[in-house]
Structure formats: C-alpha cells, structure tokens
Residue, then its C-alpha position, 0 to 999 in steps of 0.5 A: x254459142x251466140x254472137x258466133x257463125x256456127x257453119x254445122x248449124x248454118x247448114x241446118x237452118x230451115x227457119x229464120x227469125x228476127x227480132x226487133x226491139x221497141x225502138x224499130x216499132x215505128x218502122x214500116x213492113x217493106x223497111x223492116x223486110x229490106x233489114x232483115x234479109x240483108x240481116x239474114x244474107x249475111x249473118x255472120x256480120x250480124x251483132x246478135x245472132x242465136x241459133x234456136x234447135x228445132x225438131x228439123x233443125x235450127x231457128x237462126x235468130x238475129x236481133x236488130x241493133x243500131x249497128x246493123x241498121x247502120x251497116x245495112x243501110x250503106x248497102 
C-alpha cells in the first residue's frame, strides 16, 4: 500500500531508492545525498513512499516533494 509505513515490509528492506523529479535536476550531489537520507531516516514522514518487492526483499521507494524539502531543510 503506497504513502503507508508498512512496519513487515521495513523489516525487509535491503535497497533504497529515491526519486527525484525534474524540478530538483539542478541541484548538486551532496544537497541531493543530505535529502535523501533524511528522507530515508524517517520514511514514514515522507509524502510519497512505495515499496518495490525484490527477490531479497523490498526497494523502499521515496519520491522527492516540495513538502519534503521543506520539511527536511528545517533540520
């Protein structure tokens, strides 16, 4: 079930993928790698979070929104 922490699935998780729409293109490497593991710290804050079901387990999947910048960068 998307947009959901799913604590089974959490347990599971051996891959993390984010996804970062056009409007972020610009942004540089360690910007984008400061997001995404406060992204990742706390996924069930995220806006958009998927799990993908892998052979090992599952993919956590966040999609980067204005939201989530927002969020993050007062930490």
């Amino acid at each position: 079930m998307p947009n959901q922490l799913d604590p089974y699935r959490e347990a599971l998780v051996v891959e993390q993928q984010t996804v970062w729409p056009d409007d972020y293109e610009d942004w540089s490497e360690a910007d984008r790698s400061r997001v995404e593991m406060l992204l990742h710290a706390a996924p069930a804050e995220a806006a958009e979070l998927d799990y993908v079901r892998q052979h090992t387990g599952f993919a956590r999947v966040i999609t980067v929104t204005p939201d989530d910048v927002e969020r993050v960068a007062a930490t």
